[in-house]
C-alpha positions as CSV (number, residue, x, y, z in Angstrom):
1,X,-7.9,14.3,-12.4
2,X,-10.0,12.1,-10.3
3,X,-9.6,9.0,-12.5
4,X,-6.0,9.8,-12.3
5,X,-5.5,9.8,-9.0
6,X,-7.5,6.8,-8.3
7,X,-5.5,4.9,-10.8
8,X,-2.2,6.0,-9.6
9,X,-3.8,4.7,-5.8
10,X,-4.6,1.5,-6.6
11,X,-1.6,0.8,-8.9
12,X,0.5,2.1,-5.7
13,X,-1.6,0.0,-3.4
14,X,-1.0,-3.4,-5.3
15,X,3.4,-2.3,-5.8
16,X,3.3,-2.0,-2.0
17,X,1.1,-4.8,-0.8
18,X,3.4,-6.9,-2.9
19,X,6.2,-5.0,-1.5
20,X,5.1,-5.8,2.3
21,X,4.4,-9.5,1.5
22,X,8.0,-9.9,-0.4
23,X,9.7,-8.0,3.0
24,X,7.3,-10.4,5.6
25,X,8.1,-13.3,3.7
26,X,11.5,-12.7,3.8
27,X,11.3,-12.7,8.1
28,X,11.7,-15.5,9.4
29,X,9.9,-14.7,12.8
30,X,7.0,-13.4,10.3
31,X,6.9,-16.2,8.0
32,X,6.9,-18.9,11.1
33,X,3.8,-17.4,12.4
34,X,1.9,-16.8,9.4
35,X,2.5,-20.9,8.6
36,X,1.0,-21.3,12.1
37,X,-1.7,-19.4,12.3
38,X,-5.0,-20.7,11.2
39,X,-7.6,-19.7,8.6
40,X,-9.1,-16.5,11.0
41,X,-5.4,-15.5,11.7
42,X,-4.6,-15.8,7.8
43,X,-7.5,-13.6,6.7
44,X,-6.9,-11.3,9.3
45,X,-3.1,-10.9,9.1
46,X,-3.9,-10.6,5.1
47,X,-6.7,-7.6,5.1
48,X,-4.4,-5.9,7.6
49,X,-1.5,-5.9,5.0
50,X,-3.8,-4.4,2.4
51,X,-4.9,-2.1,4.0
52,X,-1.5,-1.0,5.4
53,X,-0.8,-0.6,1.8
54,X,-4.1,0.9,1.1
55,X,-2.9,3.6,4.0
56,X,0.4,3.9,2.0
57,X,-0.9,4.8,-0.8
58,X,-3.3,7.0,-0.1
59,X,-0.3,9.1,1.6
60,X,1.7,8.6,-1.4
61,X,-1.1,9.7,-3.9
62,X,-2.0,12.9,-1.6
63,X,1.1,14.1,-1.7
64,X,2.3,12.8,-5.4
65,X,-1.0,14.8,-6.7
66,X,-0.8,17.7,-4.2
67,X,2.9,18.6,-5.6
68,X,2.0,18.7,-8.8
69,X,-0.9,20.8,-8.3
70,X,1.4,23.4,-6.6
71,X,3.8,23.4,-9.3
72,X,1.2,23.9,-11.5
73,X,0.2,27.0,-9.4
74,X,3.7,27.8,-8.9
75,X,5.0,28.2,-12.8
76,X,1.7,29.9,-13.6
Protein backbone atom coordinates (compact mmCIF):
# COMPACT_ATOMS: atom_id res chain seq x y z
CA UNK A 1 0.00 0.00 0.00
CA UNK A 2 3.03 2.12 0.54
CA UNK A 3 4.33 1.80 -3.04
CA UNK A 4 0.85 2.74 -3.90
CA UNK A 5 0.48 5.60 -2.38
CA UNK A 6 3.79 6.99 -3.22
CA UNK A 7 3.04 6.41 -6.83
CA UNK A 8 -0.25 7.91 -6.87
CA UNK A 9 1.76 11.22 -5.03
CA UNK A 10 4.19 11.68 -7.34
CA UNK A 11 2.01 11.05 -10.41
CA UNK A 12 -0.47 13.74 -8.67
CA UNK A 13 2.42 16.04 -8.01
CA UNK A 14 3.70 16.14 -11.70
CA UNK A 15 -0.53 16.55 -13.13
CA UNK A 16 -0.58 19.49 -10.83
CA UNK A 17 2.78 21.16 -11.19
CA UNK A 18 1.99 21.07 -14.87
CA UNK A 19 -1.39 22.24 -14.00
CA UNK A 20 -0.01 25.41 -11.97
CA UNK A 21 2.53 26.25 -14.77
CA UNK A 22 -0.32 25.90 -17.64
CA UNK A 23 -2.76 28.38 -15.24
CA UNK A 24 0.59 30.93 -14.43
CA UNK A 25 1.43 30.88 -17.89
CA UNK A 26 -1.71 31.74 -18.95
CA UNK A 27 -1.57 35.27 -16.44
CA UNK A 28 -0.35 37.76 -17.95
CA UNK A 29 0.73 39.70 -14.71
CA UNK A 30 2.49 36.17 -13.89
CA UNK A 31 4.03 35.52 -17.02
CA UNK A 32 5.49 39.30 -17.30
CA UNK A 33 7.30 38.85 -14.10
CA UNK A 34 8.56 35.43 -14.49
CA UNK A 35 10.25 36.84 -18.06
CA UNK A 36 11.83 39.50 -15.82
CA UNK A 37 13.06 38.00 -13.06
CA UNK A 38 16.54 36.71 -13.15
CA UNK A 39 18.18 33.30 -12.73
CA UNK A 40 17.71 33.34 -8.50
CA UNK A 41 14.06 34.55 -9.04
CA UNK A 42 13.55 31.76 -11.78
CA UNK A 43 14.80 28.90 -9.52
CA UNK A 44 13.09 30.23 -6.76
CA UNK A 45 9.70 31.02 -8.23
CA UNK A 46 10.11 27.26 -9.87
CA UNK A 47 10.94 25.06 -6.47
CA UNK A 48 8.06 27.10 -4.93
CA UNK A 49 5.62 25.79 -7.62
CA UNK A 50 6.69 22.20 -7.03
CA UNK A 51 6.46 22.18 -3.96
CA UNK A 52 2.95 23.83 -3.95
CA UNK A 53 2.10 20.86 -5.93
CA UNK A 54 4.10 18.61 -3.82
CA UNK A 55 1.67 20.15 -0.89
CA UNK A 56 -1.31 19.35 -3.19
CA UNK A 57 -0.72 16.16 -3.52
CA UNK A 58 0.16 15.03 -0.47
CA UNK A 59 -3.45 16.37 0.57
CA UNK A 60 -4.93 14.73 -2.22
CA UNK A 61 -3.20 11.27 -1.65
CA UNK A 62 -4.09 11.44 2.28
CA UNK A 63 -7.38 11.81 1.68
CA UNK A 64 -7.73 9.60 -1.76
CA UNK A 65 -6.05 6.65 0.42
CA UNK A 66 -7.71 7.46 3.71
CA UNK A 67 -11.27 6.97 1.96
CA UNK A 68 -10.63 3.99 0.72
CA UNK A 69 -9.29 2.62 3.75
CA UNK A 70 -12.67 3.54 5.48
CA UNK A 71 -14.70 1.94 3.01
CA UNK A 72 -12.85 -0.92 3.27
CA UNK A 73 -13.58 -0.84 7.03
CA UNK A 74 -16.91 0.25 6.32
CA UNK A 75 -18.27 -2.78 3.90
CA UNK A 76 -16.42 -5.31 6.18
Amino acid sequence: MIKVSLLVMLLLTVVIGMGLRWRQDRMPQVAAARRRGGLLARGKARIDLWVTAAAIATLATILLIGGLHWVRVFFE
